[in-house]
N, C-alpha and C positions, 0 to 999 in steps of 0.2 A: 347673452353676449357670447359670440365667437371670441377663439382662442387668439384669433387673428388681432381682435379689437382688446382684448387682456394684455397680448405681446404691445400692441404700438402703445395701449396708455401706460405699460413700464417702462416704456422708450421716453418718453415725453415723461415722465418724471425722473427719469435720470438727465435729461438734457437737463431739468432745473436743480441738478447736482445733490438729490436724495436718492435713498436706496428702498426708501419706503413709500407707500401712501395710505388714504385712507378716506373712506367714500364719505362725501360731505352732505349738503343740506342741495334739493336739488333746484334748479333756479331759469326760469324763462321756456322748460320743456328739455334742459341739458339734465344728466347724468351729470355731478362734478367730485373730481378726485383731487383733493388737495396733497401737497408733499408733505411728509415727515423727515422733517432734519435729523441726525444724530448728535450733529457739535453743530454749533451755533452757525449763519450764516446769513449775510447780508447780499442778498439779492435781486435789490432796488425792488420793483412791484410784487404785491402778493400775489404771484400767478397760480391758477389752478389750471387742470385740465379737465378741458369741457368735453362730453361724449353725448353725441344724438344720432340714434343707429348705430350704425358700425363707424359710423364718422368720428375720427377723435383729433382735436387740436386743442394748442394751448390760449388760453384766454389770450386779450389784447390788452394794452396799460387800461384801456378805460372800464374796460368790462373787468378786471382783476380788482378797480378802486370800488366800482358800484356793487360787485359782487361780497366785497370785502363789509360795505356799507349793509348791504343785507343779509349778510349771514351773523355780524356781530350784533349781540343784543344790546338796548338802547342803555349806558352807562359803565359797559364793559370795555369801552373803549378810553373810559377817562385816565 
């Protein structure tokens, strides 16, 4: 990973108003970095940011819900 593609996925997780992140479960061929909140925070869809190559952008509402659906294990959501 270029230093280029480390700067923009900090970018793209402070647009989702974190100061952290932390490399998740990886899904369809993406790299995915979800945010780490510090104080609580309601920010309608669980967005992650997806990385494939040097390519980084933040999921879409639908890919955030299905991604959501496949990263949580089955009962963990009840």
């Amino acid at each position: 990973m270029t230093d280029e593609t480390t700067k923009n996925i900090k970018l793209a997780i402070r647009a989702l108003g974190a100061n952290r992140y932390k490399k998740a479960k990886p899904w369809k061929g993406y790299e995915v970095y979800e945010p780490v909140y510090t104080e609580f925070a309601f920010r309608g869809h669980p967005y992650v940011v997806l990385v494939k190559g040097d390519r980084v952008r933040l999921s879409t509402p639908e890919e955030s819900i299905e991604y959501l659906g496949f990263s949580t294990p089955p009962g963990e959501d009840d």
